[in-house]
N, C-alpha and C positions, 0 to 999 in steps of 0.2 A: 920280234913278232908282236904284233899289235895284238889287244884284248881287247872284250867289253867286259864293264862290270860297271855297280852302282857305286854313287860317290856316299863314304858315310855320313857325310853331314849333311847333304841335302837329300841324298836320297835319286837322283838323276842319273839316267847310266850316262854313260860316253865313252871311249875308246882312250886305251891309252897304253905306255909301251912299261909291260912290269918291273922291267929295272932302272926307269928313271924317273915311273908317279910317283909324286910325296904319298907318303905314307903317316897313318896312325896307328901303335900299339894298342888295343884294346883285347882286356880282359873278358872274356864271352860270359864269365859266370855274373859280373858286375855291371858291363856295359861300358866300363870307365879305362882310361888307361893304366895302365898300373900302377900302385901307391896313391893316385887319387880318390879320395873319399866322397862321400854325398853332398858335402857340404863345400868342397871345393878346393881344400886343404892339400896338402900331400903328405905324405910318410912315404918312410923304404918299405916298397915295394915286398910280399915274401916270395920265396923260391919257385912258390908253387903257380903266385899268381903269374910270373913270368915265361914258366915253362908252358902254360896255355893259353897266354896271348896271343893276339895273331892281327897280320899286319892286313888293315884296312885300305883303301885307294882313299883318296879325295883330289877332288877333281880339277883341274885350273881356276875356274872362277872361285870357288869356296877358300882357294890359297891365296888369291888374289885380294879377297875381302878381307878376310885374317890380316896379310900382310898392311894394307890399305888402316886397318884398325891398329895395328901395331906403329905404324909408323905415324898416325893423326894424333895431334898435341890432346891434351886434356879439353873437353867441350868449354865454350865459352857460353856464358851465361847472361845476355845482355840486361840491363837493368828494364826495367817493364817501364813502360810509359803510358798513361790513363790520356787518351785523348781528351780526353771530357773535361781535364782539366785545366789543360793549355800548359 
């Protein structure tokens, strides 16, 4: 059965089928997914944060760019060139 709902990362709704959207854990009292901290970190998670977790949609394109960024080499950085110089 098909649903709609919002995607968490961008925020867009769209349709999608609930037992095969990816999904994110997220913590309601944090915002974050569990064990992740403000700064970016992780630690284990506690009992408590995982028992009120609850699983988020996200929606094709926002897995698409993820993966898209997971899978691009490190940015190359060309050396600068001063026209003016020759």
């Amino acid at each position: 059965m098909t649903t709609i709902g919002g995607c968490y990362v961008c925020k867009r709704t769209f349709s999608f089928v609930p037992e095969s959207v990816t999904v994110v854990t997220i913590d309601p009292e944090t915002g974050l997914p569990p064990g992740m901290t403000v700064l970016g970190t992780f630690r284990e998670p506690t009992p408590e944060a995982l028992a009120r977790a609850v699983a988020e949609p996200i929606c094709p394109e926002c897995v698409g760019r993820a993966t898209q960024l997971l899978e691009s080499s490190a940015p190359r950085f060309e050396t600068w060139h001063n026209p003016d110089k020759g």
